[in-house]
C-alpha positions as CSV (number, residue, x, y, z in Angstrom):
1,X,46.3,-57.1,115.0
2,X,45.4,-55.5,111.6
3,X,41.5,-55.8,112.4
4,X,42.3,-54.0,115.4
5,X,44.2,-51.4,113.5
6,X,41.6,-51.2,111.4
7,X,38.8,-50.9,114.0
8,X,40.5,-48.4,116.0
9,X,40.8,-46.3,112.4
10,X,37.2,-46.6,112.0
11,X,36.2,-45.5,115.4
12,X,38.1,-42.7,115.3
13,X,37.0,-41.3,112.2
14,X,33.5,-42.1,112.9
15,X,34.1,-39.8,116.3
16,X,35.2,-37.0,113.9
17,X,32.4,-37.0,112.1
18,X,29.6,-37.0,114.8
19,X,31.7,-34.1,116.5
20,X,31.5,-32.5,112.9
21,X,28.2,-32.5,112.9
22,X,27.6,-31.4,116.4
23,X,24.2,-33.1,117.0
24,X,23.2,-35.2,119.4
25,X,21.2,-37.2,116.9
26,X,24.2,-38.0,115.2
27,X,26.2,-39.0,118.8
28,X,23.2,-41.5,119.6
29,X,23.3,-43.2,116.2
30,X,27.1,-43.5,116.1
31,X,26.6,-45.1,119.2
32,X,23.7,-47.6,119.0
33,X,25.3,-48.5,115.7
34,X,28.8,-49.2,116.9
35,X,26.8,-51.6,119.3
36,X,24.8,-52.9,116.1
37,X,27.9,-53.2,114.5
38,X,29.8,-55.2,117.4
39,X,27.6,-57.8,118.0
40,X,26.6,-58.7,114.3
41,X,30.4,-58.1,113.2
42,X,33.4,-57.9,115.5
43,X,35.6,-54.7,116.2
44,X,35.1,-54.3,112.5
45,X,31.3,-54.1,112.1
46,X,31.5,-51.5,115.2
47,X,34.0,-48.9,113.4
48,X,31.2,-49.2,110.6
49,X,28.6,-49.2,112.6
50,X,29.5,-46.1,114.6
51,X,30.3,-44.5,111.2
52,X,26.4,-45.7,109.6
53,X,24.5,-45.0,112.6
54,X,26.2,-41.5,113.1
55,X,25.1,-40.7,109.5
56,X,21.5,-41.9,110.1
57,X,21.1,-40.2,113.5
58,X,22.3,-36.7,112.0
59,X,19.2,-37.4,109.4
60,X,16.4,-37.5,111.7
61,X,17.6,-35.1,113.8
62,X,14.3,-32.8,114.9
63,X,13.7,-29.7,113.2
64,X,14.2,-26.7,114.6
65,X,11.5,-25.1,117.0
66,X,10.7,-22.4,114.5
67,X,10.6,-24.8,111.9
68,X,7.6,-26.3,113.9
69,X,6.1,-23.2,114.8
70,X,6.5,-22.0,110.9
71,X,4.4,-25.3,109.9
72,X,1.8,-25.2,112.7
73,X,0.9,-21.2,112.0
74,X,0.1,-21.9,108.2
75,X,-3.4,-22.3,106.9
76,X,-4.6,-25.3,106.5
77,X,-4.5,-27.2,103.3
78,X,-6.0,-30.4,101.8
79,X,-5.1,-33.3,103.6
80,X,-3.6,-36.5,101.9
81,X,-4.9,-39.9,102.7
82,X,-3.1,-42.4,103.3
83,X,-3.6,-46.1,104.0
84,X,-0.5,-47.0,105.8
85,X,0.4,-44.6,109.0
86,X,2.9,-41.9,108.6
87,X,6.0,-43.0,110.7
88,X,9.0,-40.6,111.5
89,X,11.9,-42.2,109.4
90,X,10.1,-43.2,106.7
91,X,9.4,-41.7,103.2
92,X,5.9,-40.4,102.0
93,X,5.1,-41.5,98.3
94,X,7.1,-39.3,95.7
95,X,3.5,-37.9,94.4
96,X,3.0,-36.0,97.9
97,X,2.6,-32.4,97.3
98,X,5.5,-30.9,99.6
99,X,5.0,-26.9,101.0
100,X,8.2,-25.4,101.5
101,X,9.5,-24.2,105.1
102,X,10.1,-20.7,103.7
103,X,12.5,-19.8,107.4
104,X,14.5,-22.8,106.5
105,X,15.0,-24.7,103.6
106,X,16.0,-27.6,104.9
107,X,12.6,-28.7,105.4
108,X,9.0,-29.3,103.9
109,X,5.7,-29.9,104.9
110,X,2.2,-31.6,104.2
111,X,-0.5,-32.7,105.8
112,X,-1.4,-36.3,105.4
113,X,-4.1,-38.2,107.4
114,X,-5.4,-34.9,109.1
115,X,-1.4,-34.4,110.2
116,X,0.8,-31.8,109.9
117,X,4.4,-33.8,108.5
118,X,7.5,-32.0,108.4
119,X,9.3,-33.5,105.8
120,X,13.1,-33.8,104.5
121,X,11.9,-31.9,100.8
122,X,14.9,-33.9,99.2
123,X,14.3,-37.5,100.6
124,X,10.7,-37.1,101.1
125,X,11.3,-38.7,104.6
126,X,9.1,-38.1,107.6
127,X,11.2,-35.9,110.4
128,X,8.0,-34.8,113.1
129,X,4.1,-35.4,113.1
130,X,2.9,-32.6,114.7
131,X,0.2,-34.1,117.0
C-alpha cells in the first residue's frame, strides 16, 4: 500500500514537472523512463523514472530554428578533429573552443570533424550536427 502511495506521489509530481517545462522532449523522456523505471524497479522505479527521463528529455530538446540558422550563417572557422564521432547527447572534450549563439544564450557552437555542433555552452554536450 505505502509503495503504491509512494508511486502514485512520484508520478504525479513527475507530471508537474514535464507540464512545467512544456516540451515535448521532456514528455517523451518522462515517459520512456517511467517504462525504464517499471520494468527494472516496480511502481517505484517508474515514479523515478518518469521523474529522470523527464529531466533528460528537457536536455536535449532541439534548439530553436534560429538557433540553427544563426550557426549555419556564420563564417567558417577551424575545424576540430576528433577521433571518436560526435554523437547528440554526448559531451565534446572540455578543451573545445565553444562560439557563442549571440540570439540565444542557451547555446554554443563549434565545428568539429568538418561539422557544424550546436552545443549546451555549460555542459559541453552535443544538442544538433548540422549535416
Amino acid at each position: 500500500m505505502n509503495t503504491k502511495v509512494i508511486a502514485t506521489g512520484v508520478l504525479f509530481f513527475g507530471t508537474l514537472a514535464a507540464t512545467a517545462l512544456a516540451q515535448e522532449g521532456a514528455t517523451t523522456g518522462m515517459i520512456g523512463g517511467a517504462a525504464t523505471g517499471a520494468i527494472i524497479g516496480g511502481p517505484v522505479g517508474a515514479g523515478v523514472g518518469a521523474v529522470a527521463g523527464a529531466v533528460a528529455g528537457a536536455a536535449l530538446e532541439p534548439p530553436p530554428e534560429r538557433v540553427v540558422t544563426y550557426v549555419q550563417q556564420q563564417p567558417v572557422q577551424q575545424s576540430v578533429v576528433m577521433q571518436q564521432p560526435v554523437v547528440v547527447g554526448k559531451p565534446l572534450p572540455r578543451d573545445v573552443v565553444l562560439m557563442p549563439v549571440a540570439e540565444d544564450p542557451r547555446y554554443a557552437y563549434t565545428i568539429v570533424n568538418d561539422q557544424r555542433v550546436i552545443v549546451d555552452p555549460k555542459t559541453y554536450t552535443v544538442v544538433q550536427v548540422i549535416q
